[in-house]
N, C-alpha and C positions, 0 to 999 in steps of 0.2 A: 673678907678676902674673896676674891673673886677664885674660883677654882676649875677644874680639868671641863673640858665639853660648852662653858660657858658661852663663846664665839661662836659654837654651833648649834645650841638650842636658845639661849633665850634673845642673845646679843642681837639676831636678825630681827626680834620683836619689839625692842626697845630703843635702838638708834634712830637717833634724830638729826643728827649732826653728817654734814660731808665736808669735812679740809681739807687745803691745802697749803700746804710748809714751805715758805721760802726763809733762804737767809740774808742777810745786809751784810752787803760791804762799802766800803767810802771813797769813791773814787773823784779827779778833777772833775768839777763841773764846768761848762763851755765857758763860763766868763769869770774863771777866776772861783777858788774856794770848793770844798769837798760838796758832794751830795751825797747822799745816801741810796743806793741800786738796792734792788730787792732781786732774787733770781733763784729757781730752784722751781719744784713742780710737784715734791710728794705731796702722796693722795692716800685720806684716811677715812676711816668709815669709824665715828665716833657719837657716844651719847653724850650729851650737853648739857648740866644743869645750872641754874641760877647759883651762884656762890659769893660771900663778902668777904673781905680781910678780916670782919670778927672773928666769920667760921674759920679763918685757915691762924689765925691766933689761938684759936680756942682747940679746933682738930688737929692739927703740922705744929702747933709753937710756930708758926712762922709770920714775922708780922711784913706783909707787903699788900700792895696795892691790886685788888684782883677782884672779878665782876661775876666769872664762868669757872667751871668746873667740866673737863671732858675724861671722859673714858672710854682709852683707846686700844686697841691690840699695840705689842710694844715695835716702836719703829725707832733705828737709830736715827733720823734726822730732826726729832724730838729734841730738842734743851733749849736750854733757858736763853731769850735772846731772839730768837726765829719768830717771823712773822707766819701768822696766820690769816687763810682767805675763807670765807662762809661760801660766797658766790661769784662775783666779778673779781678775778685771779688778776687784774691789771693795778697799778699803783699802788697807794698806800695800803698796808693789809690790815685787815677788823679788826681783831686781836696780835696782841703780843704773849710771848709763852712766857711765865714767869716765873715757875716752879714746876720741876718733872721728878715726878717721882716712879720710878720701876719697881712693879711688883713681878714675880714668876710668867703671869699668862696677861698681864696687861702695865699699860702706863695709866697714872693717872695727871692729870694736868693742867693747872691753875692758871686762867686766861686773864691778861689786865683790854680792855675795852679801849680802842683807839680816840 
């Protein structure tokens, strides 16, 4: 478990990751038929690792579909459903958030791969 001071001593030596969080809603599209709008802007400063649905079966009991693992200081626009951006914040986003889990001084959060 990540504990007090974390964010200010090590967290600046380890992040690797910079996001951003939008979410989807379904509006007319010009000719007929829903599209899917992506729109929002938070901004996270997060560590990145490699992650499988083994490890989140095996660690979470959770059996879904997932590529990355980030750890982030905790942000409410975080849950399951929101798109994430790595770098070009325009159209489709990189990741989908798939699992958020909240601990006291961070989230942690299981990416599926666009």
């Amino acid at each position: 478990m990540i504990g007090g001071g974390y964010f200010t001593t090590i967290f600046p030596l380890i992040k690797n990751a910079e996001l951003w969080f939008k979410s989807s809603t379904l509006e007319d599209g010009p000719h007929g038929g829903e599209v899917t709008v992506w729109s929002g802007s938070d901004y996270t400063e997060a560590y990145k690792e490699p992650f499988s649905s083994a490890l989140a079966l095996q660690e979470y009991g959770l059996q879904l579909d997932c590529q990355d693992r980030i750890f982030c200081r905790p942000n409410d626009s975080l849950v399951e459903g929101v798109g994430a951006y790595l770098t070009n914040r325009e159209g489709e986003p990189d990741y989908i958030v798939v699992s958020v889990t909240p601990w006291p001084e961070h989230y942690e959060c299981l990416l599926r791969r666009r």
